[in-house]
C-alpha positions as CSV (number, residue, x, y, z in Angstrom):
1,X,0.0,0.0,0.0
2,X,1.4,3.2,-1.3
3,X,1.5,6.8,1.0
4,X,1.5,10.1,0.4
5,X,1.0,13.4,2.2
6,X,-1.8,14.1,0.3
7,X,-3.8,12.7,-2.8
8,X,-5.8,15.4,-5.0
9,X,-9.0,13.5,-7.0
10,X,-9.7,15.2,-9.8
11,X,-6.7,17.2,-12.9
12,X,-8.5,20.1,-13.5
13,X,-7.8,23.8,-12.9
14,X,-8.6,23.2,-9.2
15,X,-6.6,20.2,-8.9
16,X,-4.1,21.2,-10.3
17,X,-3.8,24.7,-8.6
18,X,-4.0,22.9,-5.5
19,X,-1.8,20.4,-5.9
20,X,0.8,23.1,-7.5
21,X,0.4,25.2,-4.5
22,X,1.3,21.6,-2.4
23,X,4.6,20.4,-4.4
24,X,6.2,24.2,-4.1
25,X,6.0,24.0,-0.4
26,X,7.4,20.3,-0.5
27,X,4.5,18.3,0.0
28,X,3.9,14.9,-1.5
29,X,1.0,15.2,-3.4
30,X,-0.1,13.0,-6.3
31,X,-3.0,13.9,-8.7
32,X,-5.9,11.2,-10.0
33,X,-7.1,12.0,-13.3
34,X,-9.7,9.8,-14.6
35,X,-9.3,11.6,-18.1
36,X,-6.8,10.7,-20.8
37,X,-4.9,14.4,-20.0
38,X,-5.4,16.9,-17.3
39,X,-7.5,20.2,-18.1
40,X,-11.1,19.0,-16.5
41,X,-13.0,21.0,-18.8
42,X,-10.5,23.1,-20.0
43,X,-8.8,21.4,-23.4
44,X,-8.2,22.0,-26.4
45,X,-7.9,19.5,-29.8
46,X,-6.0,20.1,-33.0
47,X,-7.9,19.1,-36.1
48,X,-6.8,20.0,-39.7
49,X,-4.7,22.7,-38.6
50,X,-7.5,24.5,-36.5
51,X,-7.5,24.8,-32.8
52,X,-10.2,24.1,-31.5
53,X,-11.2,24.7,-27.6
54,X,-13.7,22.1,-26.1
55,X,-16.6,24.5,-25.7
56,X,-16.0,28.5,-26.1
57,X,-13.9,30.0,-23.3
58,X,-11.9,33.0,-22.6
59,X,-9.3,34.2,-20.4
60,X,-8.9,37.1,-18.3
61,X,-5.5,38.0,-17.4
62,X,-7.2,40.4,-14.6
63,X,-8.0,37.4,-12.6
64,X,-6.4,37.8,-9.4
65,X,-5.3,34.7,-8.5
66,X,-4.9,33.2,-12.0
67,X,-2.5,36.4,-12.8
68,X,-0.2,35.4,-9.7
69,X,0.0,31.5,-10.7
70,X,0.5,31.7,-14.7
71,X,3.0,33.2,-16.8
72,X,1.0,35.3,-19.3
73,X,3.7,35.6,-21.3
74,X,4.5,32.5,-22.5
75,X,0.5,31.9,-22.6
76,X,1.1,34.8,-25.4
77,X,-2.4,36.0,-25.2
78,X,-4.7,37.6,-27.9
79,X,-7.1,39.3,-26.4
80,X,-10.8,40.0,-28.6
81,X,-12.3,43.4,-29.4
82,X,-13.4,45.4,-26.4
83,X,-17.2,45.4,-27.4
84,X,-20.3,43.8,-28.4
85,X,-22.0,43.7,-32.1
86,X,-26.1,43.3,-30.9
87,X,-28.1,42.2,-34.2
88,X,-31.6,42.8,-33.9
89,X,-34.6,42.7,-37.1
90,X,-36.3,46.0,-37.4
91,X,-39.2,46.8,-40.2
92,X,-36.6,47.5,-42.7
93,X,-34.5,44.8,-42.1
94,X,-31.3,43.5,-40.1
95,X,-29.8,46.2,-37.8
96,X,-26.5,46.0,-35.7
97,X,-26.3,47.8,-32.5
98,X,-22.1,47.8,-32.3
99,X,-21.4,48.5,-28.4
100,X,-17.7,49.3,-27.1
101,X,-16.3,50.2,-24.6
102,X,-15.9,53.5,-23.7
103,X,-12.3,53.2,-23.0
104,X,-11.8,51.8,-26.5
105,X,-12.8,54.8,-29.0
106,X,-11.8,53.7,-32.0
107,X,-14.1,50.7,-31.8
108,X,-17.1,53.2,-31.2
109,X,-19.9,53.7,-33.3
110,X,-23.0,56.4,-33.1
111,X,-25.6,53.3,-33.4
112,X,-24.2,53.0,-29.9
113,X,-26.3,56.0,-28.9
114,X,-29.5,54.2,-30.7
115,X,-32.9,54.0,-27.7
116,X,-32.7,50.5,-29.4
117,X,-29.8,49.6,-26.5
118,X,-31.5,51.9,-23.5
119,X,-31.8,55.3,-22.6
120,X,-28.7,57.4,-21.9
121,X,-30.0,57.4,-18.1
122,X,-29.7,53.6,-18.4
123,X,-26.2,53.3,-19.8
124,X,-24.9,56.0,-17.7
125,X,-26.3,54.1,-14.7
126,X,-25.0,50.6,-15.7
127,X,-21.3,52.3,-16.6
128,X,-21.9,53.6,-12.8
129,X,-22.8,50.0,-11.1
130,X,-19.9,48.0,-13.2
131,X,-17.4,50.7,-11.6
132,X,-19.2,50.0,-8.3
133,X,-18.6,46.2,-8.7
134,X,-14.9,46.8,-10.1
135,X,-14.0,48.7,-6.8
136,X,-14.7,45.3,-4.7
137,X,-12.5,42.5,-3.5
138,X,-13.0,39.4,-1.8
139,X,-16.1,38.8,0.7
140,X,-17.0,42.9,0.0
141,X,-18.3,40.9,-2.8
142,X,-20.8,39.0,-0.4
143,X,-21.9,41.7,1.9
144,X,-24.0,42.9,-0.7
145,X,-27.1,41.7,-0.4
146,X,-27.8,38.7,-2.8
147,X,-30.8,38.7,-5.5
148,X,-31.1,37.5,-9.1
149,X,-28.9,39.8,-11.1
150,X,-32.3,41.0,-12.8
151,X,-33.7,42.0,-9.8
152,X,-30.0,44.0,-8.8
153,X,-30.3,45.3,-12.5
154,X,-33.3,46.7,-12.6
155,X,-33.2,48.2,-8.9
156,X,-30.1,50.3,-9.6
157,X,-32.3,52.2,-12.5
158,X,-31.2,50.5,-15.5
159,X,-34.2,50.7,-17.9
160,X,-35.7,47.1,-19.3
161,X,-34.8,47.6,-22.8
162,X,-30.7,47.6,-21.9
163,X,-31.5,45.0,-19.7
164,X,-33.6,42.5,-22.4
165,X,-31.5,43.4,-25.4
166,X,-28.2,44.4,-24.3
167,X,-27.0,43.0,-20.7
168,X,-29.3,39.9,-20.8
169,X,-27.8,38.7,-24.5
170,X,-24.5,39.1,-23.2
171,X,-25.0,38.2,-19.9
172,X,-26.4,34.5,-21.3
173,X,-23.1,33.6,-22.7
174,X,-21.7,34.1,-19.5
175,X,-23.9,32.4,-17.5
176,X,-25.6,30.0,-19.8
177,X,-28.8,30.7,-18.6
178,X,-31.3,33.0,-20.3
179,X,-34.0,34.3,-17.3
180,X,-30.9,36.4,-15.6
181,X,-31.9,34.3,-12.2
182,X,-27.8,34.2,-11.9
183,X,-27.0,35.6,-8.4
184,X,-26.0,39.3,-7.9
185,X,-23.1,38.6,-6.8
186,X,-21.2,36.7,-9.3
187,X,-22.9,39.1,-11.8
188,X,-20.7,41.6,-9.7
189,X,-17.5,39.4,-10.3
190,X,-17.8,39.0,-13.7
191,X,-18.6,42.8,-14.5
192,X,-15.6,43.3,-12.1
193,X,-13.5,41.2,-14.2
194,X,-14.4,42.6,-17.2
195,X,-14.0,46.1,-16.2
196,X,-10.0,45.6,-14.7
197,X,-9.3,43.2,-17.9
198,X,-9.8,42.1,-21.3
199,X,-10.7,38.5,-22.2
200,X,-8.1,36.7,-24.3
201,X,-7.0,33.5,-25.6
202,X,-3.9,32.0,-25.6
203,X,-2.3,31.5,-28.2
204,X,-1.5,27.5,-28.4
205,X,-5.4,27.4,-27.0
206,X,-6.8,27.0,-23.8
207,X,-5.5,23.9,-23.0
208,X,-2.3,26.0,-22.3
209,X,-3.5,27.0,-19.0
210,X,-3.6,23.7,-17.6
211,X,-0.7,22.5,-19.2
212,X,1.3,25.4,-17.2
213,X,-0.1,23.8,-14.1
214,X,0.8,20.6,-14.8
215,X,4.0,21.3,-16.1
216,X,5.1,22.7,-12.5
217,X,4.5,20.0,-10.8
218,X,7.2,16.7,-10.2
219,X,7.1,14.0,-13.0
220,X,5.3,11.5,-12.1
221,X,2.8,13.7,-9.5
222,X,-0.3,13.5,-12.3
223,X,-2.0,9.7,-13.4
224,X,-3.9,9.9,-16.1
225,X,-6.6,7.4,-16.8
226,X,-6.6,6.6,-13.2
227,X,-10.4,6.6,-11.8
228,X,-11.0,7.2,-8.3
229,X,-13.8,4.6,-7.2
230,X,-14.1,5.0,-4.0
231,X,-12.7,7.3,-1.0
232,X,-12.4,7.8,2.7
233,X,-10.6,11.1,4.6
234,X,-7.7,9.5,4.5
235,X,-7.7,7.0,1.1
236,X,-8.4,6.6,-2.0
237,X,-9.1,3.5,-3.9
238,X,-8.2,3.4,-7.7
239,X,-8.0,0.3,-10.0
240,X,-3.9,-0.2,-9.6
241,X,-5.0,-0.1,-5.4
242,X,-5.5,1.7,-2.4
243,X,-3.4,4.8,-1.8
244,X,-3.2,5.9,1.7
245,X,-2.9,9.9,2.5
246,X,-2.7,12.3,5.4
247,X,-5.1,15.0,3.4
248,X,-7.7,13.9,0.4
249,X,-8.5,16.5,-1.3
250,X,-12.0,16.0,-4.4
251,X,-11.4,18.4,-7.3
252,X,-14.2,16.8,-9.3
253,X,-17.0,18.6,-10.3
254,X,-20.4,18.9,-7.6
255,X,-22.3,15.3,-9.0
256,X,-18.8,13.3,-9.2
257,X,-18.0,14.6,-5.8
258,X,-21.0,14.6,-3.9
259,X,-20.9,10.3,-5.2
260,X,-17.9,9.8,-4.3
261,X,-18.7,11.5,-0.6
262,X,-21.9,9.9,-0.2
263,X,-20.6,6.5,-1.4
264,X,-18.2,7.2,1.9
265,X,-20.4,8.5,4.4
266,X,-19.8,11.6,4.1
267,X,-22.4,14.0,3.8
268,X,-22.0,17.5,2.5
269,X,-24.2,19.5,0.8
270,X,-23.0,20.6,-2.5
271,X,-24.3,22.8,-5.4
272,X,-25.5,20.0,-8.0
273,X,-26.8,22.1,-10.2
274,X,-25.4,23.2,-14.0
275,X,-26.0,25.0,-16.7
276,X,-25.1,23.2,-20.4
277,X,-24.0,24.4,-23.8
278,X,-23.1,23.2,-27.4
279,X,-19.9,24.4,-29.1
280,X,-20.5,24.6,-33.2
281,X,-17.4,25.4,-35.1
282,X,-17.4,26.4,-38.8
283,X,-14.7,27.0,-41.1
284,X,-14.8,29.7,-43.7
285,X,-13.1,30.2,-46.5
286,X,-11.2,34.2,-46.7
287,X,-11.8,33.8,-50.4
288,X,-16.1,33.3,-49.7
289,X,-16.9,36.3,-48.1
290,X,-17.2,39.6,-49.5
291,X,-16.1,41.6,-46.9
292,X,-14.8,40.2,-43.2
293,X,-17.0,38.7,-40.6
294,X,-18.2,41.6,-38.0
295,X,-15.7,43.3,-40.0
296,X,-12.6,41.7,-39.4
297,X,-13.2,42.1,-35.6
298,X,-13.3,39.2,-33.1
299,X,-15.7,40.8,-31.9
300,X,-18.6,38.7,-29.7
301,X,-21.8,38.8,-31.9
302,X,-25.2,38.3,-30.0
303,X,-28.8,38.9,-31.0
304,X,-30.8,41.1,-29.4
305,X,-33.7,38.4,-28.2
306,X,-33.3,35.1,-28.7
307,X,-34.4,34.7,-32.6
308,X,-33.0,31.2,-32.9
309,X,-30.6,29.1,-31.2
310,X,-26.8,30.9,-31.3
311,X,-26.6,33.2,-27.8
312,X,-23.4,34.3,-29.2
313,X,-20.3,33.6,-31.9
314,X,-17.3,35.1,-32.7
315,X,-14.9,34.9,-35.6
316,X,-11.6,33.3,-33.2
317,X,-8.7,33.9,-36.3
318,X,-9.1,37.8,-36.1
319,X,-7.9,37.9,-32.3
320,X,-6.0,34.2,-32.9
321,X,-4.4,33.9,-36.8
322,X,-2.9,30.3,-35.6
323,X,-6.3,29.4,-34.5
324,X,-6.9,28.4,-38.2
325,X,-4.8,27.3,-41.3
326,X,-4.5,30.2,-44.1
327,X,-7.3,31.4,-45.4
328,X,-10.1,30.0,-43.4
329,X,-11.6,31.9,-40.5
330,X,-12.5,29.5,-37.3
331,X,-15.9,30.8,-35.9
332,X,-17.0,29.8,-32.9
333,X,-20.7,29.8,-31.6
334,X,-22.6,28.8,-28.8
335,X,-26.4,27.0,-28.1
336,X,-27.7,26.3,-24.9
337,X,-28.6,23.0,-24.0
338,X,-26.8,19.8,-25.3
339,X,-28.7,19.0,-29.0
340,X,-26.2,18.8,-31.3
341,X,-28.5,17.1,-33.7
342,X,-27.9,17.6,-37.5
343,X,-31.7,19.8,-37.6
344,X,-29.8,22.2,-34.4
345,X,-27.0,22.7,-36.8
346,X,-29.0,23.9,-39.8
347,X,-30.9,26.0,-37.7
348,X,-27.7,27.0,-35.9
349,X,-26.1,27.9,-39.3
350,X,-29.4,30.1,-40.2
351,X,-29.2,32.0,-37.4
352,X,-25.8,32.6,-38.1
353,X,-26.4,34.1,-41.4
354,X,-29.0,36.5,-39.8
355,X,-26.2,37.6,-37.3
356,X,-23.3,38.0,-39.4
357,X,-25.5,38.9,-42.4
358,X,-23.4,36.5,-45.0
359,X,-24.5,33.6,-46.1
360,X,-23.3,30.4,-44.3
361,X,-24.7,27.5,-47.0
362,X,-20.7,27.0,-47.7
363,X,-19.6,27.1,-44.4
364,X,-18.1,23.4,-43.1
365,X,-18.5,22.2,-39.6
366,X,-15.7,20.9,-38.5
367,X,-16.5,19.9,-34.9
368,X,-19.1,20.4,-32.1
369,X,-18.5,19.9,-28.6
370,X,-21.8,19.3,-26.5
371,X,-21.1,20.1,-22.7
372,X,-23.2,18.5,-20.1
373,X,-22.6,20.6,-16.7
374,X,-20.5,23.5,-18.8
375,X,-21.1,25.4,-15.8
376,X,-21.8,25.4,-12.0
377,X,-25.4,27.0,-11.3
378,X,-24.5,30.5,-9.9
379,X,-27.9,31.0,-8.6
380,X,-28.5,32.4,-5.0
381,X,-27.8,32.6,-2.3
382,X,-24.0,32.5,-3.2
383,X,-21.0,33.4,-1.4
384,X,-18.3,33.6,-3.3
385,X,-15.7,34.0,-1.1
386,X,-15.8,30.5,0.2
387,X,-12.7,29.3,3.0
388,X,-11.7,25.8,1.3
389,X,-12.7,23.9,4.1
390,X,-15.7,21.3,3.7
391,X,-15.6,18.6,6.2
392,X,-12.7,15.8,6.6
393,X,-12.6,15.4,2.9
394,X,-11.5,19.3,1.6
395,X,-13.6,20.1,-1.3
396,X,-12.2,22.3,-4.5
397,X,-13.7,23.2,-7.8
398,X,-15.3,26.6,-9.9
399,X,-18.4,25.1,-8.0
400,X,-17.0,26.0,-4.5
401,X,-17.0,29.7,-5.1
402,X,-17.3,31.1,-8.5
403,X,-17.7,29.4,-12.2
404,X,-14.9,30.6,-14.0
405,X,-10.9,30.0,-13.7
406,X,-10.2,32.4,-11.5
407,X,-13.3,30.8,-9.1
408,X,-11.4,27.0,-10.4
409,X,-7.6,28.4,-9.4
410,X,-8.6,30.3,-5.8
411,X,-10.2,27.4,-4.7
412,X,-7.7,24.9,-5.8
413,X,-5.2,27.5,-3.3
414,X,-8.7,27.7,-0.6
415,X,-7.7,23.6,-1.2
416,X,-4.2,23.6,-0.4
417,X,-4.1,26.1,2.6
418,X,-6.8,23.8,4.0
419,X,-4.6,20.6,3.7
420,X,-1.5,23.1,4.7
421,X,-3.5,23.8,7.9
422,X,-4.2,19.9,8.3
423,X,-0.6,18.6,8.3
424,X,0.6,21.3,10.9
425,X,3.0,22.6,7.4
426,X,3.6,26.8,7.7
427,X,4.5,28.4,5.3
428,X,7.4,30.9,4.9
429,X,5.0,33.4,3.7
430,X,2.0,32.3,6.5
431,X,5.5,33.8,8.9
432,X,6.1,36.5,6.8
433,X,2.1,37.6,7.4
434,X,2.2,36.6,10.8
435,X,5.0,39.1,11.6
């Protein structure tokens, strides 16, 4: 029977953050992946030259946490257009509200001003609550009072028409969920987020995130293809045997976890809930269109009510040119739910030509990725600045505290302070605070 300080379930970002955060200090910590690579939901594939991310994500080098752990510059970000293009049908046809943001003039445009994306009170007072959020840090996040973000919206003045067909259309990608029932205050992080950075991609994909993690930590410390099927606070059973540990730590997602706790014993009450999405990818040949895509921005495209099944897409290869072979132009768009049936995808790809206003009958699919649980439910009550600690097994995961990376990496650390706490290990920089 093999030991180890501590054993971490689970090779995502939260597994790997906390595992990361373990070996620098010189603890012996091994990872269990059940996957064939580490990532969790955060990988990338390669197929005839394009990358393609499984299911749309973005990174924000304003992240907090994330910004401390990663080395930005050999991610070699490419960060998209400050803005939204809004596409909306009016009596004489298709109309594009192009949105920017204020700090980004030259992507500004006067249908910006148009009553069609809310009064001028109504901007004014949504530019005002995104500084608001911006300003706040940690649990000043949860002592504001927690409500459906429509509820916050509409309560700080913002008029219903920015709400239902600007801040909702955009605010569904995020959250991949349409009624804006998403608590207040991860609405708060995320405008925060966006305010302080710009979301990017890195180059060589997203999969390049975890494989920084992964690369930090001791050969050997990460086994793929190695389930765990059953646990106790202080084992793990896989199918090569039983590995004994001081600290077990479950960076699964909520429904693996709370099985694998249950199956113990253990009870603790997790957030089960998710949100899902489908990924559609189309290639375009340069030579096809007669002028660029949202022109020649990568900018996110969204329609103004939800007029077929895209929520939003985005040509990738203006912000990422490797993200595609030469001449072709990777778009990425996103459905909610899981149907990636062939009658989705023709509807998918007429929807598309009402957004981008091209026509998409030549456009080839070259992959979809249907997500099951894309997302931890952020509904409330929420706090978001959760400690790490969750009975004797310690808990990580974007489902902990907040669904994004940053909420992924900051509770993988929540993770390994709690198991840093358990084997009576402090720090040089727990001293360095304590003085």
């Amino acid at each position: 029977m093999t030991h180890h300080d501590a054993v971490v379930v689970g090779a995502g970002l939260a597994g790997l953050a906390a595992a990361r955060e373990l070996a620098i200090h010189g603890v012996d910590v091994h990872v269990f992946e059940a996957a064939d690579a580490a990532g969790g939901r955060v990988r990338s594939d390669i197929v005839d030259g394009f990358t393609l991310d499984r299911g749309f994500q973005l990174y924000n080098p304003a992240y907090p946490e994330a910004a401390r752990v990663l080395d930005h510059e050999a991610l070699n970000l490419h960060p998209l257009t400050r803005g939204m293009d809004i596409v909306r049908s009016t009596s004489t046809g298709r109309a594009v509200l192009r949105l920017a943001d204020p700090r980004s003039p030259g992507n500004w445009h006067t249908s910006a001003l148009s009553r069609a994306a809310g009064t001028l009170t109504g901007k004014a007072r949504f530019a005002a609550y995104a500084r608001a959020a911006a300003k706040l840090s940690g649990h000043q996040f949860d002592e504001r009072a927690d409500e459906p973000a429509q509820v916050a919206l509409a309560r700080a003045g913002i008029d219903a028409t920015m709400i239902d067909h600007v801040i909702r259309p955009f605010l569904t990608g995020v959250f991949l969920e349409p009624h804006l029932m998403t608590s207040r205050r991860f609405m708060d992080v995320v405008l925060a987020s966006f305010m302080k950075g710009t979301p990017s991609l890195p180059q060589p994909g997203m999969q390049a995130i975890p494989d920084q993690l992964h690369d930090a930590l001791p050969d050997g410390t990460v086994h793929c293809e190695s389930p765990v099927r059953r646990l106790t606070p202080a084992s793990v059973e896989t199918d090569s045997g039983t590995i004994t540990a001081s600290v077990v730590i479950v960076a699964t997602n909520a429904t693996h976890a709370s099985a694998l706790l249950e199956d113990a014993g253990l009870t603790t009450e997790l957030n089960t809930a998710t949100n899902s999405v489908t990924t559609w990818y189309h290639a375009v040949a340069t030579t096809a269109l007669p002028e660029p895509l949202a022109r020649g921005r990568s900018v996110i495209t969204v329609p103004d009510k939800r007029s077929g099944p895209v929520i939003n897409t985005v040509p990738l290869t203006y912000a990422v040119p490797s993200y595609s072979p030469d001449g072709q132009i990777l778009v990425s768009s996103s459905s909610l739910g899981v149907d990636d049936s062939a009658e989705v995808e023709q509807a998918v790809r007429g929807h598309l030509q009402f957004l981008y206003g091209a026509d998409t009958s030549g456009w080839e699919l070259v992959a979809r990725y249907p997500i099951h649980g894309a997302l931890p439910s952020m509904r409330g009550p929420l706090t978001v600045a959760d400690s790490g600690e969750h009975g004797p097994v310690i808990l990580a995961g974007d489902h902990c505290t907040t669904a994004s990376i940053q909420g992924a990496m900051i509770s993988g650390r929540h993770a390994a302070d709690a198991a840093f706490r358990r084997l009576g290990i402090v720090r040089p920089d727990d001293r360095r605070i304590a003085v």
